[in-house]
C-alpha positions in Angstrom: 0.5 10.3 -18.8 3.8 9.0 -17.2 5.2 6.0 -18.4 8.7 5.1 -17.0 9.8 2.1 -19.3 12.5 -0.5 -17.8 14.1 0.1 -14.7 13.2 0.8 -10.9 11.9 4.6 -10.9 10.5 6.5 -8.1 7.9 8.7 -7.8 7.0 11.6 -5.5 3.8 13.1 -5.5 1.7 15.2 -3.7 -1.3 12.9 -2.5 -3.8 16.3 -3.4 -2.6 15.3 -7.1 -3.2 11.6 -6.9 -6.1 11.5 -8.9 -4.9 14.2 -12.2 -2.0 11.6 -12.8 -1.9 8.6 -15.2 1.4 6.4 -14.5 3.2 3.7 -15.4 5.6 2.2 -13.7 6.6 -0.1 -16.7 9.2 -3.0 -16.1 11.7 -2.6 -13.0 10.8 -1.9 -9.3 8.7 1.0 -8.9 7.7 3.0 -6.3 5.2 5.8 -5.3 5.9 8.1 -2.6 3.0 10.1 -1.0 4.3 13.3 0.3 0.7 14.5 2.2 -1.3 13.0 4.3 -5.1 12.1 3.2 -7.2 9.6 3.0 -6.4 7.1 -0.2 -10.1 5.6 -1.2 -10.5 2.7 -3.4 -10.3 4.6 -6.5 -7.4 6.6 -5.9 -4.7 4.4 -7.9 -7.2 3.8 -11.0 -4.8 5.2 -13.4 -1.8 4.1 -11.7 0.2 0.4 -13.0 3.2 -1.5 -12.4 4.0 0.0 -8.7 5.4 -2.5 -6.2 6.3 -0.4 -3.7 4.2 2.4 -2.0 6.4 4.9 0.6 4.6 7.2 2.9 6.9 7.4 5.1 7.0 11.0 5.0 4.1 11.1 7.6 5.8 12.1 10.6 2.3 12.4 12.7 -1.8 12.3 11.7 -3.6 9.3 10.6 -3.9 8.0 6.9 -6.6 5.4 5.7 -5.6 3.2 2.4 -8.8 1.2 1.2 -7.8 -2.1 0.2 -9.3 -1.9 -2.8 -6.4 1.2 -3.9 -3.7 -1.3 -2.7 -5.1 -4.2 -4.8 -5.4 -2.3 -7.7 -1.4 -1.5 -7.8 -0.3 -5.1 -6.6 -2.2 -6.7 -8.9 1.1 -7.3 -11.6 3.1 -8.9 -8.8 0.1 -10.0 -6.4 2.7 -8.2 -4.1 3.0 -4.5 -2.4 5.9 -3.2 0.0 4.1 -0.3 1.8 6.7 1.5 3.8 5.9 3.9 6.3 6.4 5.6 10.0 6.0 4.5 13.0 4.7 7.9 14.3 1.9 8.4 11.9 -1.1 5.8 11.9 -1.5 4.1 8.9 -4.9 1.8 8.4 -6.2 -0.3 5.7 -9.8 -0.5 5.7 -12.4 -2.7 3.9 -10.7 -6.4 4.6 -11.9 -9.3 5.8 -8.5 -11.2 6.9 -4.8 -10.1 7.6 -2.1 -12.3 9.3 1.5 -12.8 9.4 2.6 -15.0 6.2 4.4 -17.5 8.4 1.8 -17.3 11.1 0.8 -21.4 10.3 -2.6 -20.8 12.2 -3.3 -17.7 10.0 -4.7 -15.8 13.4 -7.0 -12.8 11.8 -5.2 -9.4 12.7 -8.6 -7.4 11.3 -11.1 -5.8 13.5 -14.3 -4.2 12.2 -13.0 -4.4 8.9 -10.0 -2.5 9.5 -6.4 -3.4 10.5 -3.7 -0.9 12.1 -0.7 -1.5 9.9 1.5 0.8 11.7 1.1 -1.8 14.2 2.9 -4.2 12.6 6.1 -5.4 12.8 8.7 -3.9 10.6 10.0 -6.5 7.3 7.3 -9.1 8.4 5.1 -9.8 5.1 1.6 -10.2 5.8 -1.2 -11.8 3.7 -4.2 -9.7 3.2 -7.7 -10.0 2.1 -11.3 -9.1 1.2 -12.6 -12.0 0.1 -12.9 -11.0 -3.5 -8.8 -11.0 -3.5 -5.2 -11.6 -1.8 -2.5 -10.1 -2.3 1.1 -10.0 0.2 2.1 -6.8 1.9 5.8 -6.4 2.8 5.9 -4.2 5.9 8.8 -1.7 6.4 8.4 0.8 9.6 10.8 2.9 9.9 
């Protein structure tokens, strides 16, 4: 068990040790950096709190799936998540029903077969997403 306390902390980890780590973020702006690719399922971040920002932006190439339910789990203390990651890896979140840009007033559905490329999204845009159940915001950085 890691717990951080106040302030903004940041955590690097191996994603093939994802699931042998309890953490806590505590107060402050935390974030999580994934330094493998792999596939993040919905139970992944059981045992991780208080992260507001997740970073794989150490993916130069491959493909990575988040389930939405992994990403829910961790912005569920702000109802917020700033995912950050590369341009030249794929990135997709799967198991959502809705996802569109947070000023788009017409809230035109981004998903497709219950899946949404975020790495083809445009960089510090935040976008709402959803699977019915719940909604959170996801900050997009590309970089």
């Amino acid at each position: 068990m890691v717990s951080t306390g106040n302030g903004d902390d940041h955590l690097t980890l191996d994603f093939t040790n994802l699931t042998n780590l309890t953490f806590d973020g505590g107060i402050g702006t935390d974030t999580l950096a994934l330094t493998s690719v792999g596939n993040i399922s919905a139970t992944a971040f059981d045992k991780i709190s208080n992260i507001e920002s997740l970073d794989t932006s150490s993916f130069s190439s491959g493909s990575m799936t988040i389930d939405f339910t992994a990403l829910d789990h961790i912005a569920t203390t702000a109802n917020a998540i700033d995912l950050k990651l590369t341009s030249s890896a794929t990135t997709s979140i799967n198991n959502l029903t809705e996802v569109y840009l947070a000023s788009d007033v017409t809230h035109t559905n981004l998903v497709s077969s219950g899946s949404w490329s975020a790495s083809s999204g445009t960089n510090n845009e935040t976008y709402v997403v959803s699977n019915v159940a719940n909604t959170f915001d996801l900050h997009l950085h590309v970089v």
